[in-house]
C-alpha positions in Angstrom: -1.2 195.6 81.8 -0.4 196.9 78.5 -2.8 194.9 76.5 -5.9 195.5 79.0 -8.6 198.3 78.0 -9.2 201.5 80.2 -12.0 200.1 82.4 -10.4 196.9 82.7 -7.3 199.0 83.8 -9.4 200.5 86.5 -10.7 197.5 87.8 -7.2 196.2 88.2 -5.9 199.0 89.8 -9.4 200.1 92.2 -7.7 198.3 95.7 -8.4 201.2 98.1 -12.3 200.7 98.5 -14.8 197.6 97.3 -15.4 196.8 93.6 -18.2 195.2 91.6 -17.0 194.7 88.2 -20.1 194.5 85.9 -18.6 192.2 83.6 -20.7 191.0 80.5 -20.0 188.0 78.3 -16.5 187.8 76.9 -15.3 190.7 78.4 -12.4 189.5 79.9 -13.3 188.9 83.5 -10.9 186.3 84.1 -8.2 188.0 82.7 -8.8 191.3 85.7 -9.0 189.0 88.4 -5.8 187.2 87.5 -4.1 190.6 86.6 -5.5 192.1 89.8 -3.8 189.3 91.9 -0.4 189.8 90.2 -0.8 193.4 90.8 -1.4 193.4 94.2 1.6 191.0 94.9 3.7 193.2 93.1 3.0 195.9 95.3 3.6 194.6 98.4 0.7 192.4 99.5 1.7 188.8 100.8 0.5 185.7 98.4 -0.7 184.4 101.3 -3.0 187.4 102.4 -4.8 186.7 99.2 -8.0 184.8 98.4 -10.1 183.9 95.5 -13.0 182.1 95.0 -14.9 180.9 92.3 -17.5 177.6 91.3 -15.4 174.7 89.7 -12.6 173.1 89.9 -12.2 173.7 86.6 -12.3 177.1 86.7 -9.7 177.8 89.9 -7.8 175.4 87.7 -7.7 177.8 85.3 -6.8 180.7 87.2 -4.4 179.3 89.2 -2.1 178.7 85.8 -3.1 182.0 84.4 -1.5 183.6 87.5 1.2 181.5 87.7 2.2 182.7 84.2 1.5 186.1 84.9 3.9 186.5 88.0 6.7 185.3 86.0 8.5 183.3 88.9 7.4 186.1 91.6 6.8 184.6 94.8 3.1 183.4 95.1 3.7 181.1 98.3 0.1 180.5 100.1 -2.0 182.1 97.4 -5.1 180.6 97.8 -7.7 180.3 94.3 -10.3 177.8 94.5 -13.4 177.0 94.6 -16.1 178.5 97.9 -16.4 174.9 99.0 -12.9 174.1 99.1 -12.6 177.3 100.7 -15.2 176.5 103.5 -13.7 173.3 103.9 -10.5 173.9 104.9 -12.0 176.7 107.3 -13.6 173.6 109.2 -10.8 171.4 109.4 -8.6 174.4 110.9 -11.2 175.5 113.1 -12.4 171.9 114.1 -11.6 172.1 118.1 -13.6 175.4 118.1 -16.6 174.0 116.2 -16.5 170.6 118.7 -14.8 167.9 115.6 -12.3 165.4 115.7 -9.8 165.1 113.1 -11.0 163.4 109.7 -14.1 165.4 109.3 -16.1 163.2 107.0 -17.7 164.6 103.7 -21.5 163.6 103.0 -22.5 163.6 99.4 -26.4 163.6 98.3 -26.1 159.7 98.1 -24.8 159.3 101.5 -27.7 162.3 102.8 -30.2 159.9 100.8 -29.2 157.4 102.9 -29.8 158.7 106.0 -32.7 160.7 105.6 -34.0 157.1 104.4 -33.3 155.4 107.9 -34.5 158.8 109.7 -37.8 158.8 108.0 -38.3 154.5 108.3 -37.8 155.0 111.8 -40.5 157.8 112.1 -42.9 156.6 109.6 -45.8 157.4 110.8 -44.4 161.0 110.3 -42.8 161.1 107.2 -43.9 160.0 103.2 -40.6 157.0 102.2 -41.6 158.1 98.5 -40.9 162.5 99.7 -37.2 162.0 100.5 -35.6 163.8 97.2 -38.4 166.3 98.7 -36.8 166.8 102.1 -33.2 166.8 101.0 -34.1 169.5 98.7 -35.7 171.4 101.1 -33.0 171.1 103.8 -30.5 172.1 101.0 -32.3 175.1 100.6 -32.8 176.1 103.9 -28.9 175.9 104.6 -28.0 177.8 101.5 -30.3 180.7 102.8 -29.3 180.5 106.0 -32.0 179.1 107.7 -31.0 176.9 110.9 -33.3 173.9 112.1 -34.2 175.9 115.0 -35.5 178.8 112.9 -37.2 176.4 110.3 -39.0 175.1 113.1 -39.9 179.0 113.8 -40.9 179.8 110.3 -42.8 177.0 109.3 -46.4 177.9 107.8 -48.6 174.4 108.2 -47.6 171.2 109.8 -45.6 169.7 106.8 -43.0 172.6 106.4 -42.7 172.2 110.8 -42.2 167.9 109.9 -39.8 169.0 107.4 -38.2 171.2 109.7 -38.1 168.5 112.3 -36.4 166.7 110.4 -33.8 168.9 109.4 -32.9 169.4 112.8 -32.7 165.4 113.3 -30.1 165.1 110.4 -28.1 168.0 111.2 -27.7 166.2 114.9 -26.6 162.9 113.0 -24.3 163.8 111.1 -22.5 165.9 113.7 -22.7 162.7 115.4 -20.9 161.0 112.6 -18.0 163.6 112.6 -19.5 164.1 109.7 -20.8 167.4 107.1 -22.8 167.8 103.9 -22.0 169.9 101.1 -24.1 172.7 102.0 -22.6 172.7 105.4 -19.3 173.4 104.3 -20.6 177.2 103.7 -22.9 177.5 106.7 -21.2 175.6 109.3 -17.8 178.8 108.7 -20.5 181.5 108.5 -22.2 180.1 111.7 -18.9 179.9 113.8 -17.5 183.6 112.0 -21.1 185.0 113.2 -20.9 183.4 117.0 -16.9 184.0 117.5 -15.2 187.3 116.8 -11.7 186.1 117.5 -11.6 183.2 114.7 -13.6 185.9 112.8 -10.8 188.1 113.0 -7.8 185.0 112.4 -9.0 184.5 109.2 -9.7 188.3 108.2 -6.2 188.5 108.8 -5.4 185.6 106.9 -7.5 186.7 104.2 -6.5 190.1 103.7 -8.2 191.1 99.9 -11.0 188.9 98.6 -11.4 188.1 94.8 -14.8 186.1 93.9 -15.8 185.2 90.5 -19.0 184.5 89.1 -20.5 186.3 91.5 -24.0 186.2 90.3 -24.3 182.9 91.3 -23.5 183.3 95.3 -26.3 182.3 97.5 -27.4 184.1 101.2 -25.1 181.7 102.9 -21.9 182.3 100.5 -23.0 186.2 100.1 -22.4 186.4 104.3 -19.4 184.4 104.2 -18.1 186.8 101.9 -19.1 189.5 103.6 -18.0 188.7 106.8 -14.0 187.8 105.3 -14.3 191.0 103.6 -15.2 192.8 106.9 -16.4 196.2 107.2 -13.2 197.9 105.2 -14.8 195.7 102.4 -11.4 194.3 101.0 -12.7 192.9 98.0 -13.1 193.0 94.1 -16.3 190.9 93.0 -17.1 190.3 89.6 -20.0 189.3 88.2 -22.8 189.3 85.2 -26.5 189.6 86.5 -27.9 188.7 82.6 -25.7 184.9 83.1 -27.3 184.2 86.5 -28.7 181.0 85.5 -29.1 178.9 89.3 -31.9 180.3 91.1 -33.1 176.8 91.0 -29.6 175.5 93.1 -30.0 179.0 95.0 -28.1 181.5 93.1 -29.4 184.8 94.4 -28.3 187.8 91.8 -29.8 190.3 94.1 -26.3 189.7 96.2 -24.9 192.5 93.8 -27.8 195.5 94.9 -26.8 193.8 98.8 -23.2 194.8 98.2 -24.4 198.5 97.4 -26.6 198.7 100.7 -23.7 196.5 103.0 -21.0 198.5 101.5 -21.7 202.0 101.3 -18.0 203.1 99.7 -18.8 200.3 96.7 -17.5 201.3 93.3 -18.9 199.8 90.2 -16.8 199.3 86.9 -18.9 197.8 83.7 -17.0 195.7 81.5 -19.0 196.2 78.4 -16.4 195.5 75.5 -16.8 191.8 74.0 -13.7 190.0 72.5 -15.6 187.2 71.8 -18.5 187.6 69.1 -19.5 189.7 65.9 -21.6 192.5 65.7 -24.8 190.8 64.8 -24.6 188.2 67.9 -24.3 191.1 70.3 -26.6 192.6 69.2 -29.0 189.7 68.8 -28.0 189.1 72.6 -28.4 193.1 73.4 -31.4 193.0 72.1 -33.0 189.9 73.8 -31.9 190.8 77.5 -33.1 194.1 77.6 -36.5 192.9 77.5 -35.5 191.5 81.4 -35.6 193.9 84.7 -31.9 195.3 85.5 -30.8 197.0 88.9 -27.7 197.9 86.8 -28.0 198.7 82.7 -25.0 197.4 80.6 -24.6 197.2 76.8 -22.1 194.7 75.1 -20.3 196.3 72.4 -17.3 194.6 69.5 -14.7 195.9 67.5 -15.6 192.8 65.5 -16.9 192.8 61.8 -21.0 192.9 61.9 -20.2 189.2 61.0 -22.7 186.5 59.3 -26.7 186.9 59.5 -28.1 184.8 62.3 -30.1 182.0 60.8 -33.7 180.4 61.8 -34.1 176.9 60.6 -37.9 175.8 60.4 -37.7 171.9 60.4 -40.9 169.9 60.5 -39.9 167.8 63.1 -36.5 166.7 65.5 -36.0 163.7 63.3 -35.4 166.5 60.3 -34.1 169.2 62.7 -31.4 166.5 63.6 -30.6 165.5 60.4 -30.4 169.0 58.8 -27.9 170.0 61.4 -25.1 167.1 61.1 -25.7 167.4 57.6 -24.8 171.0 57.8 -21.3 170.6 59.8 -20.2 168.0 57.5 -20.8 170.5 55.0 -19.8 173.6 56.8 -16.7 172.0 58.0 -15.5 170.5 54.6 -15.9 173.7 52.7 -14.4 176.2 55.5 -11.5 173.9 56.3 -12.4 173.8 60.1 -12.4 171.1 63.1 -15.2 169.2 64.4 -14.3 171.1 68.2 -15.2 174.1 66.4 -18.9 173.6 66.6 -21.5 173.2 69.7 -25.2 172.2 70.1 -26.8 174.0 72.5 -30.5 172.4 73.8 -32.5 173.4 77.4 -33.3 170.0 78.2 -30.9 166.8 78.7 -33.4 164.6 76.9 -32.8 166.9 73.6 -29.7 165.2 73.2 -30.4 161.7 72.7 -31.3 161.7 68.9 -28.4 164.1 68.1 -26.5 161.3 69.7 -28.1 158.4 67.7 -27.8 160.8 64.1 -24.1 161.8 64.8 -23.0 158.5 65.2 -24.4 157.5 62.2 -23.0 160.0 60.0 -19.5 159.3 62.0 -19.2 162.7 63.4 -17.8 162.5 66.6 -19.0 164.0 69.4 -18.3 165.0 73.8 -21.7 164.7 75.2 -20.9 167.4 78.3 -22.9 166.1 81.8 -22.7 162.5 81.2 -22.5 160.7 84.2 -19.0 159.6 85.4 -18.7 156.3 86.0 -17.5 157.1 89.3 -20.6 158.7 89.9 -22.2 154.9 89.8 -23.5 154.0 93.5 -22.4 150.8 93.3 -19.0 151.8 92.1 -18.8 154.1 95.3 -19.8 151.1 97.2 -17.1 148.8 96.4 -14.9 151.6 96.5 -16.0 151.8 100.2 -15.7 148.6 101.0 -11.9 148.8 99.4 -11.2 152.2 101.3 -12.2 150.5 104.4 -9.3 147.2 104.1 -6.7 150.2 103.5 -8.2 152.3 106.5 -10.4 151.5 109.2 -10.6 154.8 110.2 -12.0 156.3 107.3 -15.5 156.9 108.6 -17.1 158.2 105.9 -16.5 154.4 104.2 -17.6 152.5 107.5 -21.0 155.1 107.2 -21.7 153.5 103.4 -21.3 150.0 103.8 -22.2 149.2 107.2 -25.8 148.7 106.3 -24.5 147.8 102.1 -26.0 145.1 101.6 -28.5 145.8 105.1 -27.4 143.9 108.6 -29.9 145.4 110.4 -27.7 148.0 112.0 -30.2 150.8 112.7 -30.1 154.2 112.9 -30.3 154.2 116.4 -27.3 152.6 117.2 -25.3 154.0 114.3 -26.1 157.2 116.2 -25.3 156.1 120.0 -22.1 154.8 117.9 -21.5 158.2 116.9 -21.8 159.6 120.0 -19.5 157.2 122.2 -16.9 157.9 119.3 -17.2 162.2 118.8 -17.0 161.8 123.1 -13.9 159.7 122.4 -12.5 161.5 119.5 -11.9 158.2 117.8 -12.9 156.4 114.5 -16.5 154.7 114.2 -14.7 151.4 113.4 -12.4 151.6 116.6 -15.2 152.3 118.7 -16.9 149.5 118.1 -14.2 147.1 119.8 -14.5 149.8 123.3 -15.6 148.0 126.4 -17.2 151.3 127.4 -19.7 151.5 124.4 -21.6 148.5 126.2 -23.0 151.0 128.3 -24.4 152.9 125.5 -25.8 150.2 123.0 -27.6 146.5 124.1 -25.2 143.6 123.7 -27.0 142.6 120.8 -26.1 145.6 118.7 -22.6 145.5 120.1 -22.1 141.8 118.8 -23.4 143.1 115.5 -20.9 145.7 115.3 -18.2 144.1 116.7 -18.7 141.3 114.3 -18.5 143.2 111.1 -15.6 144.8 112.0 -13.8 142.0 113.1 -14.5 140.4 109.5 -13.7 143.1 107.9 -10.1 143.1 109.6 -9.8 139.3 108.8 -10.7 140.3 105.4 -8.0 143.0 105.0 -5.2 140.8 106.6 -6.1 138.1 104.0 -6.2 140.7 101.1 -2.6 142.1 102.1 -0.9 138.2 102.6 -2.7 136.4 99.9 -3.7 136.6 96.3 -5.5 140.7 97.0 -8.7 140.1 93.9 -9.4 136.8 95.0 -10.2 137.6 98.2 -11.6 140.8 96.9 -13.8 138.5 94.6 -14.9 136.1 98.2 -15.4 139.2 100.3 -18.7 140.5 97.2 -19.5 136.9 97.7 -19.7 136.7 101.6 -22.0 139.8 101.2 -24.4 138.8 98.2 -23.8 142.3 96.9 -24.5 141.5 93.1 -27.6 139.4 94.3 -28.4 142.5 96.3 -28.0 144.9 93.4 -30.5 143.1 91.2 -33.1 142.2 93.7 -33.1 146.4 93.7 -32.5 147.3 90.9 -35.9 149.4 88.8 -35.9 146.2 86.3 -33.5 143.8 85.1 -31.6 145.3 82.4 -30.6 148.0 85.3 -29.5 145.1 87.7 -27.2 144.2 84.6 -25.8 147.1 84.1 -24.5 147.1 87.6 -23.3 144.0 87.8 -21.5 144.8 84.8 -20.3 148.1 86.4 -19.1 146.1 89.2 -17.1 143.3 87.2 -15.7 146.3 85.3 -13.9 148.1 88.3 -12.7 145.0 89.6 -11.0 144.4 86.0 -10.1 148.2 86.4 -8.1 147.2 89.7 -6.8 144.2 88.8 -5.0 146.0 85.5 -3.2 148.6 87.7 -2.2 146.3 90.2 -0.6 144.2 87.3 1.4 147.6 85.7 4.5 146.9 87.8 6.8 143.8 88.0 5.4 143.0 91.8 2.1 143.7 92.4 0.7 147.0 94.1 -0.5 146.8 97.6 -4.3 147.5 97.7 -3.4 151.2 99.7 -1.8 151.8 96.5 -4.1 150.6 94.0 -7.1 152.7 95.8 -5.0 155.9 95.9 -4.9 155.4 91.9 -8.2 154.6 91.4 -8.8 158.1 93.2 -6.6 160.5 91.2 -8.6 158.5 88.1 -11.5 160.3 88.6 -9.6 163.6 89.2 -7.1 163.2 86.2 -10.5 162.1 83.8 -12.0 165.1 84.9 -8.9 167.4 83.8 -9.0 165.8 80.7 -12.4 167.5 80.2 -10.3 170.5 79.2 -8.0 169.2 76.3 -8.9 170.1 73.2 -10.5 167.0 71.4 -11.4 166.9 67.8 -15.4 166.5 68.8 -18.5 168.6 68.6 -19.8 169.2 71.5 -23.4 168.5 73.0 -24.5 170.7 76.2 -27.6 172.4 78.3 -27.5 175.9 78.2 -26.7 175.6 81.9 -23.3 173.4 80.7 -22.0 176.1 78.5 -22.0 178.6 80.2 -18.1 180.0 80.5 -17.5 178.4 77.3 -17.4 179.8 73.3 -17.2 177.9 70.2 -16.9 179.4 66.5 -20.1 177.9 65.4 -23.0 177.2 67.3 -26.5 175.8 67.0 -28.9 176.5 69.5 -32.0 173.7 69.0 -35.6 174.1 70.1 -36.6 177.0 70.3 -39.9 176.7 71.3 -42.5 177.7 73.3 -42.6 175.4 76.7 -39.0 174.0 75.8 -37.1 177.3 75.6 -38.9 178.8 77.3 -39.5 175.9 79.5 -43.3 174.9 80.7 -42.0 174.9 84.4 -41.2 178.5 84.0 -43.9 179.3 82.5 -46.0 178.0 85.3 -44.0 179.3 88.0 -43.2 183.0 86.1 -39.4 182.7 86.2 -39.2 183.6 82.5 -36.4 186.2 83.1 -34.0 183.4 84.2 -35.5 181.3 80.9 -34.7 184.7 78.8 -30.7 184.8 80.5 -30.5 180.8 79.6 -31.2 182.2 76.3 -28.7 184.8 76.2 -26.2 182.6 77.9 -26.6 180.6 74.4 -26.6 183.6 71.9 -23.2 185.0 73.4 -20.8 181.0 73.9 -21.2 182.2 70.1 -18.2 183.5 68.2 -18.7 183.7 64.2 -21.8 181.6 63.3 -24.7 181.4 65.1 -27.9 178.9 64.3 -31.2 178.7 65.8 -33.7 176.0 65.2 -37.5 174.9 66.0 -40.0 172.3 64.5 -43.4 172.7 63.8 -43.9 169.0 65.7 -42.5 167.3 68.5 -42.7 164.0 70.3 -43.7 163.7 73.7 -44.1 161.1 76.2 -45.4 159.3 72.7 -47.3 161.8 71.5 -47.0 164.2 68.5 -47.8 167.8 69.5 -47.8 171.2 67.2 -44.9 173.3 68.3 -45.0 177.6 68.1 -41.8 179.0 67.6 -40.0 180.4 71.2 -41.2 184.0 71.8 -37.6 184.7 72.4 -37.0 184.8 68.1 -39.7 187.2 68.1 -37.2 189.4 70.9 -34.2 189.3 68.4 -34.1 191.7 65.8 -35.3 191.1 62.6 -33.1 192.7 60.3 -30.2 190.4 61.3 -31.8 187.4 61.1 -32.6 185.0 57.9 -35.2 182.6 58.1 -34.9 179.1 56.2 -38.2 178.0 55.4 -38.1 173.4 55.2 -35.9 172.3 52.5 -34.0 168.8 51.8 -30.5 168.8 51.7 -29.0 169.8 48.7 -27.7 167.9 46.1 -23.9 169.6 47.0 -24.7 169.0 50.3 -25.6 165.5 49.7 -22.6 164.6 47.3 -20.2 165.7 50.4 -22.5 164.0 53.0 -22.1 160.8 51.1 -18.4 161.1 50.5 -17.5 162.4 54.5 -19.7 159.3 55.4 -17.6 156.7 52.6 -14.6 158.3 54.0 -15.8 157.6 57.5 -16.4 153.6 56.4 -13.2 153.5 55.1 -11.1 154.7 58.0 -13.4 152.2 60.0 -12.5 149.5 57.5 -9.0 150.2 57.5 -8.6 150.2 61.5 -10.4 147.0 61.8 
């Protein structure tokens, strides 16, 4: 406690009534909600009473060690810090007999929704558009994170394609509870809809959950806002904490008007502004000061430093992104040889994924190395989840959320209607998918024909797993991918050729993957064992996201946010790219203005903007005007470059970085 400031102090010790902690850019807000968790165990309250709740894993991650060094060995059995999902989920699998689930609640990802809304809307074509679904599983998203039932879709729907829609929604829901199965979305609704409709489990888990901590609390939806305020209940046992100038998601649903709801829900509500900034200078705080009050606020803040006013903000003027990308690796190679520093010390900010590409292509050639933040895992591949499937299926014939991905992978004509009287029979007799398909009884549900078709696959897929488990495992592996055509499959689907390569490739690579673990030990893994690995990969590679690596760092706007770096360069600052033309056209420049500011303040010594006077687009060189939001920043702490080459100093070092760079190349070949 000693080291926190006075209002930080009074957020930590405010337990008798609700708290929203105003809590502005590198004010410490992590550091009160880990401190207020210690302090409330140390005066009495059970670990176990205690909840909190936050966005990433990353980010629970990091609170949960935070605590754990703060308590100092104190008892913190059944704390519970994670993420609202996590939360929600585990709600449902306690609470599955009340909400009518069997055990193994399966977990739908927007692939597997994909997939179903695509045999959904084939079967009803005359009533749905095949080319709309990214459409409709938008739209359903949206619906469930504001609360919106099918029933009351159906209700509020304004023409005839909003009720389809609607319709729809209400068929999905309805399949995948027949699937023993829930989206992501759900896993927030599905607890708020039981909490709302059943006083008694209501009450179980305000008990369990006796004080409520949630962070980031400017991105909660309407669905996660009443889940929290129903835990909370009406004694409002809760701290929130939250910034409404980084709410950044209105387009995923973020809803920063939950912080004037908690004032009109919780009457008794204290607020606590943590304006102090531990992060940045003087001038960036200002800079960022400046540029956000030009949005609406419900509640006025005003970052402040005890820092040194700090370096002037530079503009770079480049004529175009070939020079804007060039001047800017040529200035870390520069900046980072004459100030001694790290390549992890600097970041490149940009509003748009695609920005990224020739910053890519130039920092490879100059050997600077680079983490480009938001590239796809290659777990993330579809057909990497589909032979996973397939391989989680051998292990486990129960696992139904498998079964649901490759039964139709490649297509057997299986169709949606009997995947759903499938679903059915099995929810009535709380078994697996796979295991229902060998019942005498579902031949009173499904024509022989569909039976035989079922009953076939999984009969083949139990020959193939007793042949994986005796014999040589990657060989039959190998014959089973065979059997099924699935590489053909791939490229006959693929956009174009090169794409069908790449999976193929992708393919042949995770087999590889396999094939090395299983060779690690002296006797080979069993394939259980060999899958369970291949899981905690994916986990362990995305925990390795937060090592510090000796890279500079590429990201959105939306990816840095949470983060700071000493030096940072935020690129294109222009009109209809920051701000971008979407928002523009649909007058959401406020959240463009707090994606801005979210920039300006990751910053903590340097800070860079730059624009060009040209761009390329969709093969076309367009003038460029420089973003409005420069002309928001005040002047007097900015210094504008006009175009210039590289200097001869900055060339000499360029080359010899670069020679170096060749050498160490040479001299690990």
């Amino acid at each position: 406690m000693f080291s926190l400031n006075p209002q930080q102090k009074l957020a930590v010790n405010t337990t008798d009534r609700p708290l929203l902690v105003l809590a502005g850019a590198g004010s410490g807000k992590t550091r009160v909600i880990t401190e207020k968790i210690v302090r409330l165990i140390e005066h009495g309250m059970a670990a176990r009473h205690i909840a909190a709740v936050t966005f990433t894993n990353k980010a629970a991650r990091e609170m949960k060690e935070r605590v754990k060094k703060s308590l100092n060995g104190q008892p913190a059995r059944g704390l519970r810090i994670s993420t609202f999902h996590t939360l929600g989920l585990d709600i449902i699998r306690r609470e599955r007999q009340a909400l009518g689930f069997r055990d193994g609640v399966a977990i739908f990802d927007d692939h597997d929704r994909s997939i179903m809304l695509r045999e959904l809307v084939n079967h009803a074509s005359d009533r749905y558009d095949p080319d709309s679904l990214d459409v409709y599983g938008r739209q359903i998203s949206t619906w469930k994170n504001l609360f919106i039932d099918p029933e009351s879709a159906v209700r509020q729907a304004e023409d005839s394609i909003a009720r389809q829609i609607a319709v729809l929604y209400a068929e999905y829901n309805s399949q995948l509870r027949a699937y023993n199965a829930v989206d992501f979305d759900d896993l927030i609704m599905i607890p708020v809809t039981l909490f709302r409709e059943n006083a008694a489990r209501l009450e179980f888990w305000q008990n369990r959950i006796q004080y409520l901590l949630v962070d980031e609390y400017q991105d909660t939806n309407i669905t996660q806002y009443q889940l929290v305020k129903l835990l909370a209940g009406p004694q409002g046992r809760l701290t929130v904490v939250g910034d409404d100038d980084q709410s950044i998601y209105a387009w995923r649903g973020a809803q920063p008007e939950n912080m004037l709801r908690l004032t009109e829900d919780f009457p008794r509500l204290q607020i606590i502004k943590l304006e102090q900034n531990y992060r940045s200078t003087q001038r960036i705080l200002k800079a960022a000061n400046h540029l956000i009050k030009n949005n609406h606020h419900v509640f006025e803040k005003r970052l402040w430093s005890d820092h040194a006013p700090g370096a002037m903000l530079r503009v770079l003027d480049q004529k175009d992104e070939i020079a804007e990308t060039q001047q800017i690796a040529a200035e870390i190679i520069h900046h980072r040889l004459r100030n001694n520093t790290e390549y992890h010390d600097y970041a490149i900010l940009y509003r748009s994924n695609h920005q990224s590409r020739l910053f890519e292509r130039v920092l490879r050639e100059n050997n600077i190395p680079y983490y480009l933040s938001g590239s796809a895992s290659f777990f993330a591949y579809a057909e990497v989840k589909d032979v996973l499937a397939y391989l989680r299926l051998l292990v486990n014939q129960d696992d139904d959320c498998a079964f649901l991905r490759v039964i139709n992978t490649p297509p057997r004509e299986i169709g949606q209607k009997t995947l759903l009287a499938l679903g059915n029979y099995a929810q009535s007799r709380s078994i697996s998918l796979f295991s229902a398909c060998f019942e005498m009884g579902l031949t009173q549900h499904l024509p022989a024909r569909a039976v035989n078709s079922l009953t076939r696959f999984c009969e083949w897929i139990v020959d193939t797993a007793d042949r994986a488990e005796r014999g040589d495992t990657f060989a039959v592996i190998d014959a089973m991918l065979d059997t099924i055509k699935y590489v053909e499959w791939l490229k006959d689907n693929a956009n174009n050729e090169k794409a069908g390569e790449r999976k193929e490739k992708n393919v042949f690579e995770l087999i590889q993957w396999l094939q090395r673990i299983a060779d690690k030990e002296e006797k080979q893994k069993p394939l259980q064992e060999i899958i369970a690995d291949i899981m905690l990969i994916d986990i362990l590679e995305r925990q390795s996201e937060d090592e510090i690596v000796d890279r500079v760092s590429l990201m959105t706007l939306h990816a840095a946010k949470g983060l700071e770096f000493p030096h940072v360069y935020l690129v294109g600052m222009e009109e209809e790219l920051l701000p971008h033309k979407n928002s523009l056209e649909q007058d959401t420049l406020e959240e463009e203005r707090r994606l801005a500011y979210v920039g300006i303040t990751r910053a903590q010594k340097t800070l860079t903007f730059s624009y060009c006077s040209q761009r390329q687009r969709y093969g076309d060189v367009i003038d460029c005007e420089p973003s409005r939001f420069l002309s928001e920043l005040p002047e007097e702490d900015l210094e504008w470059r006009a175009r210039q080459p590289v200097d001869e100093q900055q060339s000499r070092e360029h080359a010899k970085a670069s020679i170096a760079g060749l050498k160490s190349l040479l001299s690990g070949a």
